[in-house]
C-alpha positions as CSV (number, residue, x, y, z in Angstrom):
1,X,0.0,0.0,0.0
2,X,1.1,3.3,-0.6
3,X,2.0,5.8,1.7
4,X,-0.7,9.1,2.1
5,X,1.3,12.1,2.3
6,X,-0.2,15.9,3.2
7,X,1.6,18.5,1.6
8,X,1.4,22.0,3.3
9,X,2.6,24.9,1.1
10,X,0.9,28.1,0.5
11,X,2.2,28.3,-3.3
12,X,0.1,26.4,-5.7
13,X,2.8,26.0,-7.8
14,X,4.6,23.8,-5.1
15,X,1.5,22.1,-4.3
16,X,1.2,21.2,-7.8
17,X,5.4,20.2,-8.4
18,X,5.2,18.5,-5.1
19,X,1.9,16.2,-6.2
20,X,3.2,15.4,-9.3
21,X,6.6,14.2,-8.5
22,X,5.8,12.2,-5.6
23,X,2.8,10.8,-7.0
24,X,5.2,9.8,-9.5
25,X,7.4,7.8,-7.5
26,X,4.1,6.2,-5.8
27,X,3.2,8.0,-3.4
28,X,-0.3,9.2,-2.7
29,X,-0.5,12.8,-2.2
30,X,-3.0,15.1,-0.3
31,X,-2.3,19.1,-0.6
32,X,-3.5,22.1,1.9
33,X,-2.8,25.6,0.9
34,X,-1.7,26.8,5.1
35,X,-1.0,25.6,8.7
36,X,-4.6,25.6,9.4
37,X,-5.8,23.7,6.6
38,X,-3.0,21.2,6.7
39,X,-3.7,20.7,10.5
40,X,-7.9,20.7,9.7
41,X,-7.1,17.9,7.2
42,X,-4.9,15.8,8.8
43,X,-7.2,15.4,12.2
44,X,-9.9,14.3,9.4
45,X,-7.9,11.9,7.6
46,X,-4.5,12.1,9.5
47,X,-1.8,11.0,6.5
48,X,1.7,8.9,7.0
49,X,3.3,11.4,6.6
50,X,3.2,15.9,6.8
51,X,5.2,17.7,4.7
52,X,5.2,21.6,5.9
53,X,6.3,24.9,4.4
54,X,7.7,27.4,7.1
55,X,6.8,30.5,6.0
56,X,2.3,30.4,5.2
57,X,-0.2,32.7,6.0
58,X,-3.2,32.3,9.0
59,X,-0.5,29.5,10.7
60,X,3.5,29.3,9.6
61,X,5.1,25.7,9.5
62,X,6.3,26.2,13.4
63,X,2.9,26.6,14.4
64,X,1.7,23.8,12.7
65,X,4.3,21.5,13.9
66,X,3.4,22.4,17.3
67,X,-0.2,22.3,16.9
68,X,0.3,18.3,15.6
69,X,2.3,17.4,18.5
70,X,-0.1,18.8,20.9
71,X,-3.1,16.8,18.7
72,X,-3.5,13.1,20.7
73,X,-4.5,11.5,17.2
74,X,-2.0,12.6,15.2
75,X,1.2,13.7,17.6
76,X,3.5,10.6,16.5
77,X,3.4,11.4,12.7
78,X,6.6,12.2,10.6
79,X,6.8,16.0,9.5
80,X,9.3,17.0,7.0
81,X,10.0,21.3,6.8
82,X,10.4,21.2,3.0
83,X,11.6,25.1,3.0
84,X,14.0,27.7,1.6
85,X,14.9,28.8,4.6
86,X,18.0,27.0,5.6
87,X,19.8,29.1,8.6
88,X,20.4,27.1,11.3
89,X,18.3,28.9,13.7
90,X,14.9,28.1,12.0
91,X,16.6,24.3,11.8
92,X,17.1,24.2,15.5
93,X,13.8,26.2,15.9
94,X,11.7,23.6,13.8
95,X,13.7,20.8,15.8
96,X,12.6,22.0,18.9
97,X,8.6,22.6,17.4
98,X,9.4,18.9,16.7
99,X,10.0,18.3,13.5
100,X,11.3,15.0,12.3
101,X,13.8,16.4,9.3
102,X,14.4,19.5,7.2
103,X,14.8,19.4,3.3
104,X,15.7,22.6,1.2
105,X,14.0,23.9,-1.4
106,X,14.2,23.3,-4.6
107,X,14.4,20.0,-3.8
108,X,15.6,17.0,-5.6
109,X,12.3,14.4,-6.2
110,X,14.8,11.3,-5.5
111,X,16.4,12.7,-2.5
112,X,13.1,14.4,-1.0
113,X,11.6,10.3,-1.8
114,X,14.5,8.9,0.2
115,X,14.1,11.3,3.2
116,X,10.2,10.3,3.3
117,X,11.3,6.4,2.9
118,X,13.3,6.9,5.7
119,X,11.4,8.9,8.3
120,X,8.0,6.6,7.1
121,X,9.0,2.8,5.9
């Protein structure tokens, strides 16, 4: 069975690069365009898998990560930042929110399906 992935991102171009290339490589894919959507969706149908955008509108990627953590249902799942922001500080800062790993954008679609292979076998 596949794994269900939520992507979070408020671009729709994203969204859309993001559903194609990982539906590609088998993966199904669900998309919200912000924090609060992402984290409305994913106590409805709670995913494998989140991957999160930092920087969103309404509620940022920190925010969210929190706000799953703090969810009984749903605390335990995987959450990738998939981001341009690389500094170190919003690393450590998305560590601390709880965040499983942190991928740069633009990302590769092979290295981005290994990372999700190995935070969700």
């Amino acid at each position: 069975m596949s794994r269900r992935i939520l992507t979070i991102d408020d671009s729709p171009s994203m969204r859309m690069l993001l559903k194609a290339s990982l539906s590609a490589q088998g993966f199904a894919i669900d998309t919200a365009e912000d924090g609060v959507d992402g984290l409305e969706q994913a106590r409805l149908n709670p995913p494998d898998l989140i991957i999160t955008d930092i920087n969103m509108p309404r509620m940022d990627g920190f925010e969210l990560i929190e706000a799953v953590r703090g969810e009984s249902g749903i605390a335990s799942l995987p959450i990738l930042v998939l981001s341009t922001e690389f500094s170190d500080d919003k690393k450590a800062r998305a560590r601390q929110a709880g965040a499983t790993g942190w991928i740069t954008k633009p990302f590769d679609a092979d290295k981005l399906a290994a990372a999700i292979r190995r935070v969700c076998p």
